[in-house]
C-alpha positions in Angstrom: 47.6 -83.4 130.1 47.3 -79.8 130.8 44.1 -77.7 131.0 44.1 -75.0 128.8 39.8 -74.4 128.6 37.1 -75.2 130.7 34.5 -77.4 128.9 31.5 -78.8 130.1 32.6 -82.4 130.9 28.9 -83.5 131.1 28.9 -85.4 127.6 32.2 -86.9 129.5 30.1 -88.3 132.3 27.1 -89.5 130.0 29.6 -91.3 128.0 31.5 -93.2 130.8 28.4 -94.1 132.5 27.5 -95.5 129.2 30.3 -97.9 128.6 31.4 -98.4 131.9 34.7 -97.8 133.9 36.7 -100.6 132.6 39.6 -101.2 129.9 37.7 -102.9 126.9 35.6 -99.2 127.1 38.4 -97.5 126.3 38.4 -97.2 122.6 34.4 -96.6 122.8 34.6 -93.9 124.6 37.4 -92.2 123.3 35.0 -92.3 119.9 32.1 -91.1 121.4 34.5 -88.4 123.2 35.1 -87.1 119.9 32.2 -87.6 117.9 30.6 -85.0 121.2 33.8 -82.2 121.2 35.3 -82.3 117.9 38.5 -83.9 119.3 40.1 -85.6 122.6 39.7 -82.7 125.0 42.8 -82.9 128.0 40.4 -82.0 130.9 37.8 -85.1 129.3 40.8 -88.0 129.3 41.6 -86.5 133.0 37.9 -87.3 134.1 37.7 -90.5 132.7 41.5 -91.1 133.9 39.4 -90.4 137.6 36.5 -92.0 136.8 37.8 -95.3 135.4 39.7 -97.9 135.5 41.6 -96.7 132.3 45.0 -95.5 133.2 46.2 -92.3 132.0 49.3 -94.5 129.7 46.3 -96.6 128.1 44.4 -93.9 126.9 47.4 -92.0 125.4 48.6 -95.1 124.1 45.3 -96.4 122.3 44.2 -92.5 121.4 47.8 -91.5 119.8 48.4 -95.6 118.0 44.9 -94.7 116.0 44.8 -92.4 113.5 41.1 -91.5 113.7 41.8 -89.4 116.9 43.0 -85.7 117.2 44.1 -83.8 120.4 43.7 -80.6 119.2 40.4 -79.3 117.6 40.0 -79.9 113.9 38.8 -76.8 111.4 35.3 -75.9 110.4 35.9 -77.4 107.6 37.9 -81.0 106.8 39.6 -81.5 103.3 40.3 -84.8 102.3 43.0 -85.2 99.6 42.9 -88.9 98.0 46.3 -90.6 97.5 44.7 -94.2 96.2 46.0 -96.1 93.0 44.1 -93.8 90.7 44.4 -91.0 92.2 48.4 -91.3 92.7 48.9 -92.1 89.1 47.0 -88.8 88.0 48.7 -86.5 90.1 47.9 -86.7 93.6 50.6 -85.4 95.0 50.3 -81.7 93.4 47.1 -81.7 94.1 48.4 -82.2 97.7 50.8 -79.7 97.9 48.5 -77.0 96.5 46.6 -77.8 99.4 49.6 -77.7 101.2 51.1 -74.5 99.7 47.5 -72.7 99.8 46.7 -73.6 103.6 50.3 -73.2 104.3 49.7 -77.0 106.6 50.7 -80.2 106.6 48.6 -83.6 106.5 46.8 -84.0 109.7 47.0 -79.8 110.5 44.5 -77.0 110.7 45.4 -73.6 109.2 46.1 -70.9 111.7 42.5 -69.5 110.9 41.0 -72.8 111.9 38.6 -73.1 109.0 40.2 -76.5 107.6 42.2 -79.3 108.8 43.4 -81.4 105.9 43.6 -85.5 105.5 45.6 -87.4 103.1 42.9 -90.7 102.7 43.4 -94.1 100.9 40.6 -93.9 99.2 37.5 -91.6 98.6 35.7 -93.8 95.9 35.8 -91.2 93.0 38.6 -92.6 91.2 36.9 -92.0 87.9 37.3 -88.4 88.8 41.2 -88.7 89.6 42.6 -86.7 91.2 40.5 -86.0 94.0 39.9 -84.1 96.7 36.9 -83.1 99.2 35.8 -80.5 101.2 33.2 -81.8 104.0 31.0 -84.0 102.0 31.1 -81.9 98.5 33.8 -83.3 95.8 36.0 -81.8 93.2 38.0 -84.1 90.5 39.8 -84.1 87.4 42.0 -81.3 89.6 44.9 -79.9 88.5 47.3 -77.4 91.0 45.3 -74.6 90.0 42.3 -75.4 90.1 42.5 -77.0 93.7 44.2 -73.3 94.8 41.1 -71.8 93.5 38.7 -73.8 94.9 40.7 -73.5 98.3 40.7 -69.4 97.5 37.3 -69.2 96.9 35.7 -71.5 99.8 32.9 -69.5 101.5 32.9 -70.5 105.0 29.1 -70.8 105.7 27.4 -72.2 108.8 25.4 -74.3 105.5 28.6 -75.6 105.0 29.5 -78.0 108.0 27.5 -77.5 111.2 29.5 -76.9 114.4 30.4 -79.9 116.6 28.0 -80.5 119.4 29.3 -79.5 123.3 26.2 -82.2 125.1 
């Protein structure tokens, strides 16, 4: 793990104290790690690495088998492309790779801009509006692969939009 910023590893301490310093914490606290910086912060799995009983190979190996946790900050903004049944058989896939072509990233990246990070999902609910995709909490259906470049185009990136993860 290297240290590339200085954060303020308070929110690390409040959370360890929390669950304690031994092994059944571990997937706890990585998600309350997250939930407070957005992602899994290197300099935050060294301290509870220090401050644990958690081993530096358990953490890596629980926070990399899970899919829910990121090492790297996530965008502003999060769009969730749905690839369930419905979705799938009404065109899914375009709609990801206009998402895909527009952002110029893959599933699981954030554009170079860092205003969204994209997830392919099972499932958002909304398969009557197939194909579907979100943007934070707001969705869009019945897409087709030019109507998903527009909305992606014409995004305004307000502070309205998605608040900023909290630092404690």
């Amino acid at each position: 793990m290297n240290h590339c910023n200085k954060i303020d590893l308070s929110a690390a301490a409040k959370i360890v104290a929390a669950h304690g310093d031994k092994p059944d914490a571990c997937i706890p606290i990585l998600q309350n790690l997250q939930a407070a910086y957005g992602y899994l912060p290197a300099e935050a799995l060294d301290y509870v690495t220090t401050h644990t009983t958690i081993s530096k190979s358990q953490i890596l190996g629980v926070a990399s088998f899970y899919g829910q946790f990121r090492f790297k900050p996530a965008g502003r903004h999060t769009v969730r492309v749905c690839h369930g049944t419905a979705c799938h058989v009404n065109g899914a896939a375009k709609i990801s790779a206009a998402v895909e072509d527009t952002l110029k990233i893959k599933d699981k990246q954030t554009s170079a801009d860092g205003k969204f990070t994209l997830e392919t999902v099972a499932c958002l609910g909304c398969c009557s509006l197939a194909p579907v995709m979100m943007i934070d909490e707001t969705t869009y259906g019945r897409l087709t692969h030019a109507q998903t470049k527009e909305v992606l185009e014409n995004f305004e990136d307000t502070p309205a939009n998605k608040p900023e993860p909290s630092h404690e």
